[in-house]
Structure formats: C-alpha cells, structure tokens
N, C-alpha and C positions, 0 to 999 in steps of 0.2 A: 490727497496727493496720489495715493493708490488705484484709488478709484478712479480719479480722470485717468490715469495712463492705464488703466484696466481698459473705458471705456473708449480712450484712444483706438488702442489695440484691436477692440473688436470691430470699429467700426472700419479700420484699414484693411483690417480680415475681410470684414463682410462687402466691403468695397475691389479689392482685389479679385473676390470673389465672384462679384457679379460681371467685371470687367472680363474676368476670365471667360465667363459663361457666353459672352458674345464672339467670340473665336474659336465656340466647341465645335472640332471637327464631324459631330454629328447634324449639325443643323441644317434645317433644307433647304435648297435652293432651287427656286424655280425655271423651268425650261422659257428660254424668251425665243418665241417665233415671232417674224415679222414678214411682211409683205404678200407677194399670190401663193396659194397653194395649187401647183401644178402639176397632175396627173398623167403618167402616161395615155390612159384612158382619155382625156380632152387631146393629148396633142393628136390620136390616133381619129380624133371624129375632124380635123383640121384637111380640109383642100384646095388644091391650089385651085384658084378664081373665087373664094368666099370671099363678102364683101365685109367691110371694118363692123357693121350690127350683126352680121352672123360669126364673126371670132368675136365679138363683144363678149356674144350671146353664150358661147362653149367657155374661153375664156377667161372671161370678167372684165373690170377695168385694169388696166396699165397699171403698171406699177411706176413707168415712167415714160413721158412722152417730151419727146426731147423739140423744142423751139424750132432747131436746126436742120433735124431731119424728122421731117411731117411724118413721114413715110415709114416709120418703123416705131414700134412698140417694145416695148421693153418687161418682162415679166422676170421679179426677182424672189427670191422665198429664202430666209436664212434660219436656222435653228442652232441654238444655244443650249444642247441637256445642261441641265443643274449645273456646273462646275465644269463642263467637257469642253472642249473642241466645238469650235463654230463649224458648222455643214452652211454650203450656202449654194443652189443652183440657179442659173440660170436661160431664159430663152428667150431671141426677139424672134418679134413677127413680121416680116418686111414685107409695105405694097407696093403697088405698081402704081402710078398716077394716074389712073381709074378708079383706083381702092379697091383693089380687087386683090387677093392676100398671092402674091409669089414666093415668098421663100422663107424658113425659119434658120434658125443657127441656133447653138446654145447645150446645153444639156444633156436635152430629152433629143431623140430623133423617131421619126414614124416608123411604126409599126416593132418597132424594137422595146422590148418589156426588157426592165432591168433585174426583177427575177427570171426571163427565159433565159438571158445572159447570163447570168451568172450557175442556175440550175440545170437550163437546158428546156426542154418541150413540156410542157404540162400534158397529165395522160388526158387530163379535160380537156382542152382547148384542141378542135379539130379543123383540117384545114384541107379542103376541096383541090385534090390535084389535077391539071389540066384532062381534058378527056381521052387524047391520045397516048398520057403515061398511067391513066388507070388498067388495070390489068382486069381481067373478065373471072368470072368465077366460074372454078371447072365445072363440067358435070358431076353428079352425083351420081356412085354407084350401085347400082340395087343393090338391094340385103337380101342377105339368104335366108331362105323360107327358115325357120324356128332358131334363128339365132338371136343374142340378147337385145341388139336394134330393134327386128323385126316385132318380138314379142314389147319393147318399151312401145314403139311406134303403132302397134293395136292396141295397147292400155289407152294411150294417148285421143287414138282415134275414138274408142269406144265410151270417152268420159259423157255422160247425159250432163247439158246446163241444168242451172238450176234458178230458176226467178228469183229476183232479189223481193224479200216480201218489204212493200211498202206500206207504212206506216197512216190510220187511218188518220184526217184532219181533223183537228180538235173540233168540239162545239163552241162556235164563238158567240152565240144567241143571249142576251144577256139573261141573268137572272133574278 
C-alpha cells in the first residue's frame, strides 16, 4: 500500500515535471519570415518605363497578383523574432496598360536608405554634385625654398623605383 502511493507520488512528480518543462521560459522560438525580401537596393535599380520581365527580373515574383487589378503587384515580407512583435512591410508595383512599370507605393521609396535616414550620409557613399555647384580648387602656393614642404617634396621627388623581381616559371617538363 506504501509502495503504490510512494510510486503514485513519483510518477505525478515526474509528470508535473515534465509538463512543467514545456512552458520553460528559456525555450527557443524560432523567427517566422514569410513572403518577398525586399531591399532597398532592388527598389533603387527600379525605373519608371521597365517592363513586368525586367521588375520580375530585380524583384521576383509577387507575392500577390490581384484578379482585379492586373496592373499592380503586390510585394509583401513579414517577420516574427522568436516571441517579439510582428514587423511586416510593404510595396506595390503599378503598370500602365502597356506594362510598362509607372508607379510604386508602399514602404520602401527610391533612392532613400533607411540607414541614411535614420544615421544620416555614409562617409562611403559619394555623390557627383551638378557641375555649376562644384567649386574649383585653388591655386597652390609655392613653398619656400628649405622649408619643411620643400624639403618633404625633394624626399618625395628624389625616391628611385624599384622593379618588382619576378619570380622564375617553374619547370613543368615531366620527369
């Protein structure tokens, strides 16, 4: 009699137990993405007059092509971290009845980076300003004879090259 409710006991324990172990707040949970992943980078190579195989082609397929309206594509991307907050963006592609690409909406907009926005200008990324707001670069001043320029600027001028020795080609002749 002791013994059955001994091993009652443990197995309600061991049972409890394991039931527990299925709601440990440490357990992982996987990130669910679904749908297009879409880069600023694609929407930025996108112009107006591409036809529906060259935004295919950047693109991909739709993520939804609506019955209703031929003319517009639908690209959607959603992500789920583990246990967080669903993120989900946005962007269609609307033709014209040629099929020639007119207009997008949605998310992402051209030429706008959602790090420059948020960070500002990257010192990498450079960017060609019109030719009448470029500014000219002054003259340069002569250096005065034995002053620290002068003297770096004859180091400089008076370096001898030196050939790069190249290495002889092996013997491939067999043996």
């Amino acid at each position: 009699m002791q013994n059955t409710k001994l091993l009652l006991t443990s197995f309600t324990f061991v049972g409890l137990l394991a039931l527990a172990g299925c709601s440990f707040p440490g357990v992982y949970k996987i990130d669910i993405q679904q749908g297009n992943v879409v880069t600023q980078d694609m929407i930025d190579q996108l112009r107006p007059g591409m036809t529906r195989k060259q935004v295919r082609f950047i693109m991909g397929n739709p993520l939804l092509t609506d019955t209703f309206h031929a003319d517009r594509w639908d690209y959607l991307y959603s992500l789920q971290p583990g246990g967080g907050e669903r993120q989900q963006e946005r962007i269609s592609v609307i033709f014209n009845p040629n099929d020639q690409l007119v207009s997008l909406s949605g998310d992402f907009m051209p030429g706008v980076s959602r790090d420059e926005a948020i960070l500002g200008k990257d010192a990498d990324t450079s960017v060609s300003a019109p030719a009448e707001v470029v500014e000219k670069p002054k003259p340069e001043k002569p250096v005065k004879p034995g002053s620290l320029l002068d003297q770096i600027q004859k180091d400089v001028d008076g370096v001898e090259t030196v050939p790069v020795p190249t290495p002889e080609p092996l013997d491939t002749t067999p043996q």
